[in-house]
C-alpha positions in Angstrom: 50.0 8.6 -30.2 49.6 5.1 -28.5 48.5 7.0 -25.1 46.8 9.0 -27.1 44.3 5.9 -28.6 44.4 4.4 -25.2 43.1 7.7 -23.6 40.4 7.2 -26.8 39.1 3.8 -25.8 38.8 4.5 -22.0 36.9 7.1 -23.0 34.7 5.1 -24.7 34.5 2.2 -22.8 33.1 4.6 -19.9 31.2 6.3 -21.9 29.5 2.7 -22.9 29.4 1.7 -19.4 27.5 5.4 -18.3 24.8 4.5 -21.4 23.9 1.3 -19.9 23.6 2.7 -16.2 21.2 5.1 -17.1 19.2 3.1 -19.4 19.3 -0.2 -17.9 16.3 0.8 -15.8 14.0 0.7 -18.8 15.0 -2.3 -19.9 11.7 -5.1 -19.2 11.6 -8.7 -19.8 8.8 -10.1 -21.5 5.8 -10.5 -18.8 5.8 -14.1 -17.4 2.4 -14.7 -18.9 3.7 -14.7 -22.1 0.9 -13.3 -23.8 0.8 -11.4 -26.9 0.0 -7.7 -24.8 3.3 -8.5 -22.5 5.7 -6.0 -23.3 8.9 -6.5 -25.0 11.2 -3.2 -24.9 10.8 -1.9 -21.6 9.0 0.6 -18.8 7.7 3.9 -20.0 8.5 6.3 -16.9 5.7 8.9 -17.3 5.9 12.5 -15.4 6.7 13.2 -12.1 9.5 9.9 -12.5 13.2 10.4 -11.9 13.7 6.6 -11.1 17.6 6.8 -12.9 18.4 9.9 -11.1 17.2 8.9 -7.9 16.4 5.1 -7.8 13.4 3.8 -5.7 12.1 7.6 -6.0 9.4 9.3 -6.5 5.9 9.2 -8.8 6.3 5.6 -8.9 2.4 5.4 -8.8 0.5 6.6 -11.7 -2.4 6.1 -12.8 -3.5 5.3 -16.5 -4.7 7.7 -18.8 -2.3 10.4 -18.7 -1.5 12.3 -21.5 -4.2 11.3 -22.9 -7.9 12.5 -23.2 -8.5 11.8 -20.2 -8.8 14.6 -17.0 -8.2 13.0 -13.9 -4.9 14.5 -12.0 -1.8 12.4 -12.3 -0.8 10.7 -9.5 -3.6 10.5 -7.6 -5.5 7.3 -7.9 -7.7 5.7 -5.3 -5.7 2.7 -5.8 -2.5 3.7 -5.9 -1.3 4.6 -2.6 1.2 1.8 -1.3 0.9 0.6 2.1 4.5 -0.9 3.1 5.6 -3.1 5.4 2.8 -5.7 4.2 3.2 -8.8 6.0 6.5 -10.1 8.5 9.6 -11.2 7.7 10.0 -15.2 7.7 11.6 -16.9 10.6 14.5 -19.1 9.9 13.6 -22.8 8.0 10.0 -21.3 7.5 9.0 -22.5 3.6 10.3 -19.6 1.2 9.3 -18.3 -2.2 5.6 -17.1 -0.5 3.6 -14.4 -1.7 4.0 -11.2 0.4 0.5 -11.7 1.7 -0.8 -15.2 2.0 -3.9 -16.4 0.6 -3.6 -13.1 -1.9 -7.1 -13.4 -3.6 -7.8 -16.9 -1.8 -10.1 -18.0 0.6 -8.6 -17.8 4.5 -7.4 -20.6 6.0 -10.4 -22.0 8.1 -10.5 -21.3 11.6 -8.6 -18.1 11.8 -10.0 -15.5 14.1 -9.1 -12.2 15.4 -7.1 -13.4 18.2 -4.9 -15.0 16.2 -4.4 -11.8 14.4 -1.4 -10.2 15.0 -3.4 -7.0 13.6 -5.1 -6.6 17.1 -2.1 -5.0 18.1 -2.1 -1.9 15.8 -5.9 -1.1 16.4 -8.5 -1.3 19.5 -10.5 -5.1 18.8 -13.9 -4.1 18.3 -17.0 -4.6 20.0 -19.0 -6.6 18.2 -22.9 -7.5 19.9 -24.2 -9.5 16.4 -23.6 -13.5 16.7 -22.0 -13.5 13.8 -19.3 -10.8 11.5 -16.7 -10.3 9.8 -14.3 -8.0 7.9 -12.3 -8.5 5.0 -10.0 -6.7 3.1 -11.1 -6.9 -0.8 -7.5 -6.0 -2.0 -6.6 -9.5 -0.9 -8.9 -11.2 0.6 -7.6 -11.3 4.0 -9.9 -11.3 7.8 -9.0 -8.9 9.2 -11.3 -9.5 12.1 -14.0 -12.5 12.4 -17.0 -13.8 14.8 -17.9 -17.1 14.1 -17.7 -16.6 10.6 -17.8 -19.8 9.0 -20.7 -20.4 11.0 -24.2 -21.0 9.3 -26.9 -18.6 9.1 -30.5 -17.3 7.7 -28.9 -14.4 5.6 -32.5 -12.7 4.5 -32.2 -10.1 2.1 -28.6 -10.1 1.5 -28.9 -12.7 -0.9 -29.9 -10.4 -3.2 -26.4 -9.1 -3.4 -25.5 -13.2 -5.0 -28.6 -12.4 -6.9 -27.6 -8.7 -8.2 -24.1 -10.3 -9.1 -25.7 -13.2 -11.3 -27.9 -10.3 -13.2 -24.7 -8.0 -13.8 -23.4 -10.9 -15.4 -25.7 -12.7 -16.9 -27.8 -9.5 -18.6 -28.1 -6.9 -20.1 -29.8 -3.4 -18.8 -31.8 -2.5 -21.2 -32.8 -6.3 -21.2 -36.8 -6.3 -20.6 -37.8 -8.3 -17.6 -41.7 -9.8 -18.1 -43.4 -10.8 -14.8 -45.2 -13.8 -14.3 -48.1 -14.6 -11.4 -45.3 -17.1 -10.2 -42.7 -14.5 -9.4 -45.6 -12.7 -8.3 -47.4 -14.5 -5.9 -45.1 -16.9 -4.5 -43.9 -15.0 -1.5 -44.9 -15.2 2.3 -46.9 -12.9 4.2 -45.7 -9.3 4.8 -42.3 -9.9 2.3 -41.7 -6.5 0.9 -42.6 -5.8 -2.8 -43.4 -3.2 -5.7 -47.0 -4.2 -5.7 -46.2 -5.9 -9.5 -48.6 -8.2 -11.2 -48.4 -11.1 -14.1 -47.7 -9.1 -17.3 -45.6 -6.3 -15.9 -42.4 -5.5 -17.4 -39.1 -4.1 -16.4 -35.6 -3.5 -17.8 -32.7 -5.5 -15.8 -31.4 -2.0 -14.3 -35.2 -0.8 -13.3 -35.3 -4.4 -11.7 -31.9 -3.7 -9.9 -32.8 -0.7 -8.3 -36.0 -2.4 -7.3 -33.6 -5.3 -5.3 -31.2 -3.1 -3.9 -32.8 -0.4 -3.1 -36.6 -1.6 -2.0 -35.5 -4.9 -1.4 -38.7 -6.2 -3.9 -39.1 -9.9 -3.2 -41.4 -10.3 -6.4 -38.5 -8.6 -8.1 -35.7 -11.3 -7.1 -38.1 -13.6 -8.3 -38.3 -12.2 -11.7 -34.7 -11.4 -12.7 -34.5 -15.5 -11.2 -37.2 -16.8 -14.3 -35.4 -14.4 -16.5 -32.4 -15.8 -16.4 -32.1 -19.2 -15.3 -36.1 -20.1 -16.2 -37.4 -21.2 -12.6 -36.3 -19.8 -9.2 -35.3 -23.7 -8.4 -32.7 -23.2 -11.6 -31.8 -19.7 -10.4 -31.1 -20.8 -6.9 -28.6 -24.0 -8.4 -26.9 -21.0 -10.2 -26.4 -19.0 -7.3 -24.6 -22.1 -5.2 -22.9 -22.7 -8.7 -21.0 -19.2 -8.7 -20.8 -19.2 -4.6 -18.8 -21.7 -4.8 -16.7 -20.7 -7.8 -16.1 -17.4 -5.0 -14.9 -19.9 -2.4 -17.9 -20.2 -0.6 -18.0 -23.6 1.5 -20.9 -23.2 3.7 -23.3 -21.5 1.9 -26.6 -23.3 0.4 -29.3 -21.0 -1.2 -33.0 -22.0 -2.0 -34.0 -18.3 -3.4 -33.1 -15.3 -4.8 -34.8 -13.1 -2.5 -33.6 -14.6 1.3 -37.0 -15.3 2.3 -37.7 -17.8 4.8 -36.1 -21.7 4.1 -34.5 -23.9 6.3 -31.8 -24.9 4.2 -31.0 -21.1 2.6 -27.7 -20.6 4.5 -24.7 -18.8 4.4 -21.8 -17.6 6.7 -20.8 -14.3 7.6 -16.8 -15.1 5.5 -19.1 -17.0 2.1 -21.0 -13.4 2.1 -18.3 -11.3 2.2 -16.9 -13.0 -0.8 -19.8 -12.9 -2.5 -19.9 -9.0 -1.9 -16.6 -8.7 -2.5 -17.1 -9.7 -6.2 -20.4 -8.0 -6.4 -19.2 -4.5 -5.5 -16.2 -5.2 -7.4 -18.6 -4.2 -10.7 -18.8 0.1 -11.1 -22.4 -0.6 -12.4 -23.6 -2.2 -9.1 -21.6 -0.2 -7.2 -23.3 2.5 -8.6 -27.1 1.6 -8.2 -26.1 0.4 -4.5 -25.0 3.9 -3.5 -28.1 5.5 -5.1 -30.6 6.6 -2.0 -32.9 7.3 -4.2 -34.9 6.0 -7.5 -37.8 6.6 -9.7 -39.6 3.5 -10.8 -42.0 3.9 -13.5 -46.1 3.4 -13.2 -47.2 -0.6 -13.2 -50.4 -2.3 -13.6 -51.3 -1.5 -9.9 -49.8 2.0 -9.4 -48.1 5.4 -10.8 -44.7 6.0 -10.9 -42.9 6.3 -7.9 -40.2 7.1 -6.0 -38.2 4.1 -3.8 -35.6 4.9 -1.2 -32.3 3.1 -0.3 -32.5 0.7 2.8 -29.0 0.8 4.0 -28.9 4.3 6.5 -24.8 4.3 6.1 -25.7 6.4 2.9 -27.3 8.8 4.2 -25.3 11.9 4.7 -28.2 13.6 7.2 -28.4 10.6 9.2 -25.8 9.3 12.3 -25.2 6.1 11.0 -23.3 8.0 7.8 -20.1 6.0 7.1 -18.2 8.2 4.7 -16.4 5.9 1.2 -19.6 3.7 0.7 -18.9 1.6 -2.8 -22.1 -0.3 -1.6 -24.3 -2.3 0.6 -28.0 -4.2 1.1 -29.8 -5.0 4.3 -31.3 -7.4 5.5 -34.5 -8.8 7.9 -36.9 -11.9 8.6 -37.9 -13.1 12.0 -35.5 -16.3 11.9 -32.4 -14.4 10.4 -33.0 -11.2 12.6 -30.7 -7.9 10.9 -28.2 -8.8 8.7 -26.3 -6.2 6.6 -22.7 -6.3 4.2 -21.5 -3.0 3.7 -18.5 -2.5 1.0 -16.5 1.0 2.2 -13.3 2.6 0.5 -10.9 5.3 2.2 -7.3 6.3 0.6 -7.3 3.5 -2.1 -8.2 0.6 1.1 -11.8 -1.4 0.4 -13.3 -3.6 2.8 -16.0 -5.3 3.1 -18.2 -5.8 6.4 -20.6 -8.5 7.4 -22.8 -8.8 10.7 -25.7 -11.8 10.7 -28.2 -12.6 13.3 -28.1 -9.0 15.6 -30.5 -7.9 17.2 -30.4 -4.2 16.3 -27.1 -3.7 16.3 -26.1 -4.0 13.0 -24.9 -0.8 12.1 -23.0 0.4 15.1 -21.3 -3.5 14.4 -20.8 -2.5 10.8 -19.1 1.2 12.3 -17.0 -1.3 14.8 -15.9 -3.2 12.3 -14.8 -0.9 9.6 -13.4 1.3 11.8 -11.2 -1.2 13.4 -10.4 -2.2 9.7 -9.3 1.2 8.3 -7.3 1.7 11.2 -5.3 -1.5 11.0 -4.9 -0.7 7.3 -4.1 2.9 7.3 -3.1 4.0 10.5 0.4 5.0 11.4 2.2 2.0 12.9 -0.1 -0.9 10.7 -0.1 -2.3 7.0 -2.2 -3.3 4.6 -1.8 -6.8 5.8 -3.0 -6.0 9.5 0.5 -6.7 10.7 2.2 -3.9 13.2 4.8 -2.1 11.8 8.5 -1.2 12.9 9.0 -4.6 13.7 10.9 -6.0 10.7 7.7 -7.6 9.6 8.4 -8.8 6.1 5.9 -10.0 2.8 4.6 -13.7 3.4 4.9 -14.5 7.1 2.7 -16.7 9.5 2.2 -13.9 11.6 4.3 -15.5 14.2 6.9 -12.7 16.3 10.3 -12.9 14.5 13.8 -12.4 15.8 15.1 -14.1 12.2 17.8 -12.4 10.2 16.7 -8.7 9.7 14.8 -8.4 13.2 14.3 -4.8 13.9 16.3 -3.5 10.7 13.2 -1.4 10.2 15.2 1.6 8.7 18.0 -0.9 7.5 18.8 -3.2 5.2 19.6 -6.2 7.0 23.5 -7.4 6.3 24.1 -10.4 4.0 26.5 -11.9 7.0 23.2 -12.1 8.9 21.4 -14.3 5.9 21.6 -18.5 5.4 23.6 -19.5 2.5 21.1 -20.5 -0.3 17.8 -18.9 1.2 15.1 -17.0 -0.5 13.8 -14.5 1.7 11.9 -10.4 1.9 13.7 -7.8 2.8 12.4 -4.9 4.8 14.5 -1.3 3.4 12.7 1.5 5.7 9.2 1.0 4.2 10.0 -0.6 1.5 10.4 -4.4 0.2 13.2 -6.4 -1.7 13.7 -10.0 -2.7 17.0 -12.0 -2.1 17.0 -15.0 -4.5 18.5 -18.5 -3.5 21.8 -17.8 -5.2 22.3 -14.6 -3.1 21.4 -12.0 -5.5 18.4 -9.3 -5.2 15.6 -9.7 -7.8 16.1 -6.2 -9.6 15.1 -5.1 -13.5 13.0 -8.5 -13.9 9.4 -10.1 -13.1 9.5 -13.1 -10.4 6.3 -15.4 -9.5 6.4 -15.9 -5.8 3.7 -17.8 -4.0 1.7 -18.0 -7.2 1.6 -14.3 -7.4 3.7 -12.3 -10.2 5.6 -9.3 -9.1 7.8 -6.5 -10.8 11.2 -5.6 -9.3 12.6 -2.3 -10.8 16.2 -2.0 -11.4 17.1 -0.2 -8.2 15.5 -3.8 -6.4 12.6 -2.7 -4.8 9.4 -4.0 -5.5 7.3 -2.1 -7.5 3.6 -0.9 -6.6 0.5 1.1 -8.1 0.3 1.5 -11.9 3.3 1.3 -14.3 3.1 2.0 -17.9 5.4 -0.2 -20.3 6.2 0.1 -23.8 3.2 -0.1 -26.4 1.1 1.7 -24.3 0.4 -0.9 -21.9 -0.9 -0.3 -17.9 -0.3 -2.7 -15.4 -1.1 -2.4 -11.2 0.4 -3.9 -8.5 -1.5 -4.5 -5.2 -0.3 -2.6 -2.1 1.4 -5.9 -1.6 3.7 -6.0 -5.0 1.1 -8.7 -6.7 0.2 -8.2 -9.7 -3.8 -7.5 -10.5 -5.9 -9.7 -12.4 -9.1 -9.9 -14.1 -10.6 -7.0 -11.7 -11.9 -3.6 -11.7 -9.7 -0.7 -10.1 -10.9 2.8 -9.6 -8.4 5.8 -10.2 -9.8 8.8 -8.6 -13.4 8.5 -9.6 -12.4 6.6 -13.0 -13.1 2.7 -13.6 -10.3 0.4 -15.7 -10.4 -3.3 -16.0 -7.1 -5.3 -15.9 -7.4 -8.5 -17.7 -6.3 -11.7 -17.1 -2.7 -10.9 -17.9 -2.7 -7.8 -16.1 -2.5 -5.6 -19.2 -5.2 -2.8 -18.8 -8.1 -3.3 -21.1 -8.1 -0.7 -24.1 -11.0 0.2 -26.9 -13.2 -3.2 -26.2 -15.7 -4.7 -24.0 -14.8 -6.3 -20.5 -15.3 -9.9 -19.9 -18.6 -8.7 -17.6 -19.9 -6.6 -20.7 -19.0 -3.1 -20.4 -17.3 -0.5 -22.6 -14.0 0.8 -22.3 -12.5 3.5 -25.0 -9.3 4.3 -25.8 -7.7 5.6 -22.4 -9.2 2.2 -20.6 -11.9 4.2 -18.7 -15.2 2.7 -18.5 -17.6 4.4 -20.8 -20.7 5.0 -19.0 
């Protein structure tokens, strides 16, 4: 009988210890926010997860929506394809507890230039014949390649994208947009225009596709008095919310990039500024429109205006496949300028050339191309760092022979590791992060470098969409940060993260548009 009961409680003291194995991996702290969405019970594995079967598995990248009302096919988002291998592993005595991309959602560090890149070795540099460009990656905000970019120029009519941005946020579309013979007549000789005269009237989205399409001068100056009541108070906004972006060497004078000797910008302020501009589905939307019908004014019938930008055109050469947006730009002192926003596999950049002469959109090809392929191409990272070299989250981008050099398919052995140091590990393509006391950060949220992350149970770092209890949708960047306050796009869906990282649900974003139930954008 006593062998009997002791058989009894091994039983069921393994039988305990089995229940907590399995569901140990659902079980989620509250989210270091602390807000009132952060959930409390633990991570909903949708379909196509096995994560307790087979830990660090598959379908770890979902996107929101499913099982619901909503069609698009699981699994499948634009932004949820991980890019591993983001970043190097530190060297020895280098500062610890960084994010696993610096500067994630910050300005660069001034001065950096391709050549300093360590990207350069994963993709050809380009060729770039403009004085001035650069190209970004909007995912974190990193240069990816630069050409004088923090140096000054006339941008012309990309300022209208800083002017576009102001009107998504500042109006509505249905908003009516009276003309007076100020915004009407104050331009210089041969500026492009709609022809409009005092007393005409627009709504904010008619005006929109005027800018970014036709490039209307008169136009710029209108949606300026509408909102801020004088181009002067317009043009105080603008350098207002540039330098809310991060912009440092930008002054503008207009809202339309006419001629001014003190309107500057750099090729880096403008590809912030388009950056947060294309970030919006609406603008996105108008800016990869080639073609609009703008109804009869004062002067003339309706008519029919055509999109500048020949990268949209899929008839013509210049077509660069993934547009999300773009605006050109001309006067005799700037010379072409043109920002082009382009996505491929989940990946957005964002190009900039100033002052070429002609060249602008073979630059803009140069550019992106280089970017995609130091992005997505086998042997790079999202980072622009060169895989299969150990390179691990948060480095300087400095060669490393540290602890867990050329571990690639490894995990690097704790014998290898200083006593009492934070570091990333590389596991194959795949990231983990060894606390000071020696342990792996596993089942729990950390904030690293400012940035919060997600570590499942298993210790890897989690990325793409996870659903947690109550409902609630989160994302993690291609480099394990959490998104914030931002649009994402899952397959050809919109949802808005807030500034918690919960998923916006049945309310209206902090820019002013609808999302239902299932967080899509109701358009």
């Amino acid at each position: 009988m006593r062998k009997a009961k002791r058989l009894l409680c091994l039983g069921a003291a393994i039988s305990l210890l089995c229940t907590n194995a399995v569901y140990g991996e659902v079980t989620i702290p509250p989210n270091p926010f602390g807000t009132s969405s952060a959930p409390g019970g633990g991570l909903e594995l949708g379909p196509g997860w096995d994560a307790a079967l087979n830990p660090g598995g598959q379908g770890q990248n979902q996107s929101p929506g499913q099982n619901q009302s909503q069609t698009q096919n699981p699994g499948q988002a634009q932004n949820q394809a991980p890019v591993q291998n983001q970043g190097q592993t530190q060297n020895p005595g280098q500062a610890q507890n960084q994010a696993p991309v610096q500067n994630q959602g910050q300005a660069q560090n001034p001065g950096q230039n391709q050549a300093q890149n360590p990207a350069s070795q994963a993709a050809q540099t380009p060729v770039v014949a403009a004085e001035g460009a650069v190209v970004m990656d909007c995912a974190t905000g990193q240069v990816l390649f630069e050409k004088n970019s923090r140096t000054q120029y006339y941008p012309a009519s990309i300022t209208k994208v800083m002017t576009a941005l102001l009107t998504i946020e500042n109006c509505g579309m249905n908003d009516m947009v009276t003309f007076s013979e100020a915004a009407t007549t104050n331009l210089e000789s041969g500026a492009v225009t709609l022809n409009l005269t005092a007393g005409d009237r627009l709504t904010v989205e008619q005006c929109l596709y005027a800018l970014m399409l036709k490039s209307a001068n008169e136009v710029a100056n209108g949606l300026a008095e509408h909102i801020s009541g004088s181009v002067a108070a317009f043009a105080e906004k603008m350098n207002q919310r540039a330098a809310q972006l991060g912009c440092t060497g930008t002054h503008f004078a207009n809202p339309n990039g006419l001629n001014n000797e003190t309107h500057v910008t750099t090729p880096y302020d403008m590809a912030l500024i388009a950056r947060a501009a294309f970030a919006n589905p609406a603008l996105s939307k108008i800016c990869t429109t080639t073609a609009y019908t703008m109804p009869a004014t004062k002067k003339g019938e309706a008519k029919t205006i055509t999109m500048g930008h020949k990268m949209l055109y899929p008839t013509d050469s210049r077509y660069y496949p993934g547009m999300v947006g773009g605006k050109t730009g001309y006067t005799s002192k700037a010379r072409n300028t043109l920002v082009t926003c382009a996505e491929r596999d989940g990946v957005r950049l964002v190009a900039v050339v100033m002052k070429a002469e002609g060249t602008h959109y073979t630059d803009t090809k140069a550019l992106l191309d280089y970017g995609f392929g130091v992005i997505g191409s086998a042997g790079s990272t999202a980072s622009g760092q060169p895989a299969g070299g150990a390179a691990g989250p948060g480095s300087s981008g400095q060669a490393n022979d540290g602890p867990g050099s050329g571990t690639s398919s490894q995990e690097p052995q704790g014998a290898n590791l200083s006593a009492g140091q934070a570091e990333w590990i590389q596991v194959g393509s795949r990231w983990q992060y060894r606390k000071a006391d020696g342990t792996k950060a596993a089942n729990e949220w950390m904030t690293i470098g400012n940035q919060e992350y997600w570590f499942d149970s298993d210790a890897y770092m989690a990325t793409g969409w996870r659903q947690f209890v109550g409902d609630i949708w989160y994302y993690f960047h291609s480099s394990g940060a959490l998104a914030t306050s931002t649009w994402l796009k899952s397959k050809d869906v919109w949802f808005y993260v807030g500034a918690d990282g919960a998923m916006l649900r049945n309310t209206t974003t902090p820019d002013g548009y609808l999302v239902g139930a299932d967080g899509a954008w109701i358009q």
